[in-house]
N, C-alpha and C positions, 0 to 999 in steps of 0.2 A: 922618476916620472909619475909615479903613481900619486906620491906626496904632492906633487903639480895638480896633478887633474884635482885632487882631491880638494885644493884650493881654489881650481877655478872653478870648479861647478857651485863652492860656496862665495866666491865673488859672485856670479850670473845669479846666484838665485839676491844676493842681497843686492845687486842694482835693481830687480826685480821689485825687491821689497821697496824701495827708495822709491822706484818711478811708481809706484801703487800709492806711498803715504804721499810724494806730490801732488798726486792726482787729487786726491781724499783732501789735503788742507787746502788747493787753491780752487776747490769746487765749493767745499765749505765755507768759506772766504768770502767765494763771489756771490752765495745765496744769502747769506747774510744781510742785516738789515744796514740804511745808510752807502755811502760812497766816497770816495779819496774829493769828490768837490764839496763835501760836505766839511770835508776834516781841513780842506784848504781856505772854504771861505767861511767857518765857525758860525756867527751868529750876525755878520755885517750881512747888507742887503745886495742881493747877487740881479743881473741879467740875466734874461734865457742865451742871450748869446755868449757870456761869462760861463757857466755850467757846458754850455755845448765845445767852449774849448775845453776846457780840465776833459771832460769826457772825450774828446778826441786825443788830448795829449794821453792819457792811459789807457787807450781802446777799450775804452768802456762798454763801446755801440758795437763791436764787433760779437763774433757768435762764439760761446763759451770754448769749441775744440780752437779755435785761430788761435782765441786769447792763449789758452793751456800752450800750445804748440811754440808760440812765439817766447811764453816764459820761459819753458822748460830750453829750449834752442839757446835763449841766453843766459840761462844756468847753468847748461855745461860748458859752454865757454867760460864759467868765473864772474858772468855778468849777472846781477841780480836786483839789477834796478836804481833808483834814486828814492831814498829814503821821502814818503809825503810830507812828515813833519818837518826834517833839518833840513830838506832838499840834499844832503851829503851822498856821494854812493853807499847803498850797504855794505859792501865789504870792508869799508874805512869805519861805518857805524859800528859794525860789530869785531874788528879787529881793534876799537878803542877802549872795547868792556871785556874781550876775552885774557889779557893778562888778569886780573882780578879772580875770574871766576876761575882759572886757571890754577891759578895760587891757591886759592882755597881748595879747589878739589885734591890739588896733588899733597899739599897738607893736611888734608881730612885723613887720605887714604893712606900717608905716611904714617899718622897715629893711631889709627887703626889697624893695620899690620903689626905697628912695634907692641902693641899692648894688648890683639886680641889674637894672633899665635902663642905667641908666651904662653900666657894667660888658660888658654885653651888646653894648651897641652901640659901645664902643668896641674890641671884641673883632672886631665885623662891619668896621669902617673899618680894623683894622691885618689885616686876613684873611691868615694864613699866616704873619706875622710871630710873631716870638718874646713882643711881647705877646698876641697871640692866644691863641699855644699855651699861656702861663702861665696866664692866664684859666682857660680851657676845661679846665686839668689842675687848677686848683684847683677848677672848681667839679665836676668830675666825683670827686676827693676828698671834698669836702664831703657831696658828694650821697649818699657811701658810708658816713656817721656817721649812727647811727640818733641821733633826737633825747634819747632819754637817757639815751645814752653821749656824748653831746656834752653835756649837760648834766652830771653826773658829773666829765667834766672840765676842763669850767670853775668847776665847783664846788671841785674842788681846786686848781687853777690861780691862781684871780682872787678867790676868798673866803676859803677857809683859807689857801692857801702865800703870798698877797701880802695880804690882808686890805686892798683895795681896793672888795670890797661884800660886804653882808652873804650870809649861809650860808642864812638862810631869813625868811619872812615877807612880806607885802607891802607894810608900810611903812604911816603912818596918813594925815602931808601929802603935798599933792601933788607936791611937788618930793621927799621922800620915798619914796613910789612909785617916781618914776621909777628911783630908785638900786638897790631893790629889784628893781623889773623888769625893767631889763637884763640881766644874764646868760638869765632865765627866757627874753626876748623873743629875744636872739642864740640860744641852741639852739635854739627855735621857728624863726626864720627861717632858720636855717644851710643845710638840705636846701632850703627854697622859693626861696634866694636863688640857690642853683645853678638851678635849676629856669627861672626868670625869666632866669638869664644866659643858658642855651643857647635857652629860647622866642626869648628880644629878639635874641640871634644869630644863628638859623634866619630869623625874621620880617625882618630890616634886609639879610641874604645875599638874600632872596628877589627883596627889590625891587633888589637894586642892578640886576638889567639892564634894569629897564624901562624903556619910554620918556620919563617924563617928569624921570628921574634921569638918562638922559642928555643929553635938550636940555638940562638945568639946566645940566649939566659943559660942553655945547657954550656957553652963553650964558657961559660962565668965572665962574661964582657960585662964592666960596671955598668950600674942601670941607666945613668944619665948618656952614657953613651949607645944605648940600644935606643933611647927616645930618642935623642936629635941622630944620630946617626941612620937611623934606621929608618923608624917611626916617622920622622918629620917627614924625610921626601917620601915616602909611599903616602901620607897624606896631603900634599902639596895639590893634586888637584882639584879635591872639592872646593880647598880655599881660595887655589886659582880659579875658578867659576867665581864663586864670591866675588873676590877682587874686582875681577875685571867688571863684575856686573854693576858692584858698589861705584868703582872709578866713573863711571857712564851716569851713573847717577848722580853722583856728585855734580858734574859736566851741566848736565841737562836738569836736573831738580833741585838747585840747589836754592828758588827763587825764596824763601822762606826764611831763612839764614840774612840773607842776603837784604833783604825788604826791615828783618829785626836790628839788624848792625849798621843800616845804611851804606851798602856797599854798591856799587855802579858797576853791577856784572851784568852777568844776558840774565838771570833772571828780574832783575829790577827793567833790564831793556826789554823783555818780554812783557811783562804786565804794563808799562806804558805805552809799547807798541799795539796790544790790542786795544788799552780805552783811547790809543788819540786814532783809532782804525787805520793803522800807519801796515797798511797789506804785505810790502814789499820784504820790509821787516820781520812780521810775522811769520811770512810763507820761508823764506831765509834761518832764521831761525828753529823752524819747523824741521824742515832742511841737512839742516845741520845737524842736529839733537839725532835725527834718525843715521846720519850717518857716521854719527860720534858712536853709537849702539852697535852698528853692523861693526866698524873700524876693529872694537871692543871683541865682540865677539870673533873676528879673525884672527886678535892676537891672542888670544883665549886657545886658540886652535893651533898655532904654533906654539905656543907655550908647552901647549902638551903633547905635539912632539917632539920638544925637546926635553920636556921631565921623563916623560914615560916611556921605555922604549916599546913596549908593548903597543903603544898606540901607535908607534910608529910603523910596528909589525902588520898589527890591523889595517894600518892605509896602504900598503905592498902588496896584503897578498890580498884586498877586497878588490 
């Protein structure tokens, strides 16, 4: 029961957070310069009485709390409007680009896992050696390539000068994708994979002096099996932070990637949502991103009570 409470007071506070970043982007939104009969009728010549419907059809003229009150009322029912640009509903808008972005994130964060735990912790067991130092000097390189200029040039590198994948697109089959998505998914994870070496670094250094790493070495259990045996899960939660934080990112930031490879996710749908002032989109989008974070952050929180038992101690007897 305790383990309950202890998740529903972190739901309340993240609808909390949600209904506050609502508030903040569809205020910002609406002070903004321009309007949906601007983006409707571009540069042809309009009637006042043309502009007075569009403004009526989006309660333009209505007073800023109605307007909030009425979107937010059909946000949680799932309703979030009619796209201005496509006329489509949003949730078919953006249920059309979230397979993509999808893909990449969960491939980003898959090759980043497989190669910066290893990685990490094989850098904490050779500590000081010259594999260390390689480690640690490529991933602080890495860490140093914004993601796209790392994307840039793996795009010249591995698509045009070797013509080993393609230049752009995401591909239609599945095994297609994936050919696709690699380059996008490696500049994606190139910066979280450093990131993950020095956490799983820092986290496996941390515990080498404890004591139950040393009875291990005193009872002469081979080394590699006090490091993943041991070591790995006692360090499991810094990297689960990581993780989960990196996966969220991927989700929500991954417009950059995405704009380099030409790929048709929500961040190519976010930046033309703002310059065609396509609101509905925007505010959705917005939306989403924050609740893809909070999601994140609650399995973050089960996670670690199911690694830790200790944590799970702490939410019983607090």
């Amino acid at each position: 029961m305790a383990v309950l409470t202890l998740l529903a007071r972190r739901l309340a506070a993240a609808l909390v957070l949600l209904g506050v970043l609502s508030a903040l982007t569809f205020g910002l939104l609406a002070a903004s310069p321009g309007g949906p009969e601007q983006v409707l009728l571009g540069s042809r010549p309009s009637t006042a009485e043309t502009r007075a419907a569009i403004r009526a059809e989006y309660h333009l003229d209505d007073p800023f709390p109605v307007r909030y009150a009425r979107w937010l009322g059909d946000a949680v029912r799932g309703d979030f409007g009619v796209s201005i640009y496509s006329r489509e509903p949003v949730t078919d808008v953006i249920a059309d680009r979230m397979p993509v972005t999808a893909s990449l994130a969960g491939y980003a964060l898959l090759l980043t896992v497989a190669v910066g735990v290893p990685l990490g912790l094989v850098a904490a067991m050779r500590r000081g050696g010259a594999l260390d130092q390689g480690i640690t000097l490529a991933a602080l390189v890495t860490l140093a390539i914004p993601p796209f200029a790392l994307s840039i040039l793996l795009l010249y590198g591995f698509a045009v000068a070797l013509g080993w994948f393609p230049v752009f697109g995401a591909g239609e089959t599945p095994l297609d994708r994936i050919v696709h998505l690699t380059l996008p998914a490696i500049a994606l994870a190139g910066a979280q994979t450093a990131m993950v070496v020095r956490q799983m670094r820092a986290a496996a250094l941390d515990l080498a002096g404890q004591d139950f790493l040393t009875f291990a070495r005193a009872r002469g259990l081979p080394r590699r099996r006090i490091w993943l045996g041991y070591a790995l899960r006692n360090a499991a939660l810094p990297v689960l932070t990581v993780g989960g934080l990196l996966l969220a990112a991927n989700l929500t930031g991954s417009l950059f990637v995405e704009q380099a490879f030409g790929l048709h996710g929500l961040g190519a749908l976010l930046i033309g949502a703002i310059g065609q002032k396509d609101i509905p989109v925007v505010q959705a989008l917005v939306l989403l991103g924050g609740a893809i974070v909070v999601a994140v952050n609650l399995l973050i929180d089960l996670a670690y009570l199911a690694v830790d038992p200790r944590v799970r101690h702490g939410a019983v007897t607090s």
